[in-house]
C-alpha positions as CSV (number, residue, x, y, z in Angstrom):
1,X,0.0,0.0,0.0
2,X,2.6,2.2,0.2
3,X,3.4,2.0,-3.2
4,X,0.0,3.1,-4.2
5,X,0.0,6.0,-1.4
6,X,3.2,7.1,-3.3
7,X,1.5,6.6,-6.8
8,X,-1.0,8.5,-6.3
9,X,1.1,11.6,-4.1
10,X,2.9,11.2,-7.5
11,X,0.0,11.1,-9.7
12,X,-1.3,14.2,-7.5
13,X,2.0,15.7,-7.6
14,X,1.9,15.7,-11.8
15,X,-1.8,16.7,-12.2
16,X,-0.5,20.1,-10.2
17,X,2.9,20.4,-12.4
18,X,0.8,20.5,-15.4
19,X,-1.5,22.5,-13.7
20,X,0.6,25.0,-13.0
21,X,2.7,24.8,-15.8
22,X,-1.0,25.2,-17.9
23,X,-1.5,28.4,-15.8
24,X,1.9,29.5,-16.8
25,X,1.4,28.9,-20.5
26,X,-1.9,30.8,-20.4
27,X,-0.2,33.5,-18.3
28,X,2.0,33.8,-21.0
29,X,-0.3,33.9,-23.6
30,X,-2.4,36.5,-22.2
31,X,0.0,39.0,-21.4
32,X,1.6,38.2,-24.7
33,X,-1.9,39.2,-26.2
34,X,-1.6,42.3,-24.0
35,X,1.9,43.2,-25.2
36,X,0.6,42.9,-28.8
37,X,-2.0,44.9,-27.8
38,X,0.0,47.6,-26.4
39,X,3.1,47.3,-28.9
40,X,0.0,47.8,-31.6
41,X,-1.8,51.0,-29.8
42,X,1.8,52.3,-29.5
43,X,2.5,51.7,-32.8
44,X,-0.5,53.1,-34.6
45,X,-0.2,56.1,-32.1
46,X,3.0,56.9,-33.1
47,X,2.5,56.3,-36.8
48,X,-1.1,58.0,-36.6
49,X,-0.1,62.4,-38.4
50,X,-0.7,64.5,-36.0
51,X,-3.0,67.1,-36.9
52,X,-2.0,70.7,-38.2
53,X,-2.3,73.2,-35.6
54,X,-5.7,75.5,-35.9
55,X,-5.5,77.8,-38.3
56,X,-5.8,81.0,-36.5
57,X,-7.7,83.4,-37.9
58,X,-5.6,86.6,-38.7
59,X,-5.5,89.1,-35.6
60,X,-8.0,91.8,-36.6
61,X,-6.3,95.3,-37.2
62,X,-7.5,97.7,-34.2
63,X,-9.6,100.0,-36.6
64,X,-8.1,103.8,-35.9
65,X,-10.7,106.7,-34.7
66,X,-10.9,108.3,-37.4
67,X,-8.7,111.7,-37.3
68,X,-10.3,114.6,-36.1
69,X,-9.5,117.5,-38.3
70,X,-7.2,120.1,-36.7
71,X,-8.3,123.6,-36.1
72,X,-5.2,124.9,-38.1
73,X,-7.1,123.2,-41.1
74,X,-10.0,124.8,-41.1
75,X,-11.5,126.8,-43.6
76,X,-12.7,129.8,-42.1
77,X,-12.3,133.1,-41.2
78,X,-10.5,134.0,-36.9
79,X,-12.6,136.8,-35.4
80,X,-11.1,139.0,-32.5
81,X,-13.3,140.2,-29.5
82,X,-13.0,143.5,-30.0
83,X,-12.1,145.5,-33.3
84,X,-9.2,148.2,-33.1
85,X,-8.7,150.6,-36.0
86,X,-5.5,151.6,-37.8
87,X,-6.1,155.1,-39.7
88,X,-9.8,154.9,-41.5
89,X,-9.4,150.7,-41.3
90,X,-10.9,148.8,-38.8
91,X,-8.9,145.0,-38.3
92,X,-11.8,142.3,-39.1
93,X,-9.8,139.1,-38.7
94,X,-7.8,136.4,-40.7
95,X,-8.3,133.3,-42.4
96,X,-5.6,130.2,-42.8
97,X,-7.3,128.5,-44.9
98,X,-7.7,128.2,-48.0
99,X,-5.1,130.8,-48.2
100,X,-3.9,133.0,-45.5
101,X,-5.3,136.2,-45.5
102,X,-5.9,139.4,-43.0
103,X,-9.1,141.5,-43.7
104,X,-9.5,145.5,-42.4
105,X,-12.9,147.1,-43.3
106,X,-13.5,151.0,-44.3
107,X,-15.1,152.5,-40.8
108,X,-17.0,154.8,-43.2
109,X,-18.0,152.8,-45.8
110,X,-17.6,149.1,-44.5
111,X,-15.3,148.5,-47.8
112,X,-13.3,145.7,-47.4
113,X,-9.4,145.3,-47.7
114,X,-8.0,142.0,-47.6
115,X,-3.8,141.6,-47.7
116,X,-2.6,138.5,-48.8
117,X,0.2,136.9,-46.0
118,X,3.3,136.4,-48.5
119,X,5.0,135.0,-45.1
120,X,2.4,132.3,-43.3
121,X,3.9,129.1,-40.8
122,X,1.4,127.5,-39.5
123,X,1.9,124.3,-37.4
124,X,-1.4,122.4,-35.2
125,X,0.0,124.4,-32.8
126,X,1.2,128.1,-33.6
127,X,0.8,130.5,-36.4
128,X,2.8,133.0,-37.8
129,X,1.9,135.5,-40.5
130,X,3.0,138.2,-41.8
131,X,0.9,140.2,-44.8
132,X,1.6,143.4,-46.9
133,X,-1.4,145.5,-47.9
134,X,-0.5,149.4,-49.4
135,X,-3.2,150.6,-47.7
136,X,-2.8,149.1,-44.0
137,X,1.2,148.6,-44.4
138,X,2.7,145.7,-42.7
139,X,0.4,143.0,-40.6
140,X,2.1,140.2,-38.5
141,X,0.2,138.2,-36.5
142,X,2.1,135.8,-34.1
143,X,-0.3,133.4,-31.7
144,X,-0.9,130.0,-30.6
145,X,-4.0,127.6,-30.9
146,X,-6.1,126.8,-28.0
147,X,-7.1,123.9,-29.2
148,X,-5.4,122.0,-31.7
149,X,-8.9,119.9,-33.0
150,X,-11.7,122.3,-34.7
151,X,-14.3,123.1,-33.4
152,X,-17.9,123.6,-34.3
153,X,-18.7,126.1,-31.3
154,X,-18.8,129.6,-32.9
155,X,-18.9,131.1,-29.1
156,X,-15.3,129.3,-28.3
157,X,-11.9,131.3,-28.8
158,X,-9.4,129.1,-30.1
159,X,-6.3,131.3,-31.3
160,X,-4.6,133.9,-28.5
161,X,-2.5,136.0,-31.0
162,X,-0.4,139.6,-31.0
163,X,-1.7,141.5,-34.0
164,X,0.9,144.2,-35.1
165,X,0.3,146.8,-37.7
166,X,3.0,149.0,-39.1
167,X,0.8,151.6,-40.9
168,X,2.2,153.1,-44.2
169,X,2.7,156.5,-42.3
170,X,4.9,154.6,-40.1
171,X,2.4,154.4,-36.6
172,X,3.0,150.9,-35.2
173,X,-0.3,149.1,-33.6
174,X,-0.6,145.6,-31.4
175,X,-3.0,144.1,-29.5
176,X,-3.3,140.8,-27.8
177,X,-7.0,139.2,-28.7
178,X,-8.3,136.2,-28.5
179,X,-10.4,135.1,-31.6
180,X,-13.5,132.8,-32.5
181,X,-13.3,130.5,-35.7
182,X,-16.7,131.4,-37.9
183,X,-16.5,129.0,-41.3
184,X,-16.8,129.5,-44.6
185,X,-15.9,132.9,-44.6
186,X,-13.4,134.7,-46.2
């Protein structure tokens, strides 16, 4: 009996070797299955294009307020506050644009004279003129703007100038004014 004890410890003993050697082979199997399956995914991840980056739209230019015209660029005719007179001419005002001109009217007969300014700078910031008339003599007019964009208030002074007049009969006038813009006129 002790033979057949041992038999079957034996027989027992090989029915768990290929037991376990079964497991192993399956073990084996399945995680080369899973290695395949990985190596694969890898693989086709790595094989797979990548896509093009988004196409991004163009950044949109920032659209620039428009320019606001400058009061140097107006068409118009400068006003001052109050009118002084050289000889019979009383000093009406000047214009810059569309060509710079100073304007004295006849106290008796409200005639105008107008002297064209051979000699005009004018910057967004200062003007200097200087005009020839034979009647008035010589006209400079040296000032600033007070604003630099034009206006539309006819009430507003927006040039602070010296006006000197050297009269033909050699009597020098100057005042300091302040002057409104009125358009159109010249």
């Amino acid at each position: 009996m002790s033979w057949s004890t041992s038999t079957s410890i034996t027989t027992s003993g090989s029915s768990a070797c290929e037991l376990k050697l079964m497991f192993r082979k399956i073990l084996l199997v399945v995680l080369a299955v899973i290695g395949l399956a990985v190596l694969a995914l890898a693989v086709l991840v790595l094989l797979t294009p990548t896509p093009p980056p988004p196409v991004q739209p163009p950044p949109q230019t920032a659209k620039e307020r428009p320019k606001q015209a400058l009061q140097a660029d107006a068409e118009g005719q400068y006003v001052p506050g109050y009118h002084f007179t050289v000889g019979p001419l009383r000093f009406n005002g000047f214009s810059l644009r569309p060509e710079a001109l100073v304007s004295f009217a006849q106290t008796g007969s409200g005639a105008e004279e107008v002297a064209g300014c051979l000699q005009a700078t004018i910057t967004a910031v200062s003007i200097r003129l200087r005009c020839e008339s034979p009647e008035v003599g010589v006209v400079t007019i040296e000032g600033r703007f007070l604003t630099r964009v034009a206006t539309t208030r006819l009430d507003t002074p927006v040039v602070s100038a010296v006006v000197t007049v050297r009269a033909p009969s050699g009597e020098v006038y100057s005042a300091r004014d302040s002057f409104v813009w009125q358009p159109g006129r010249e």
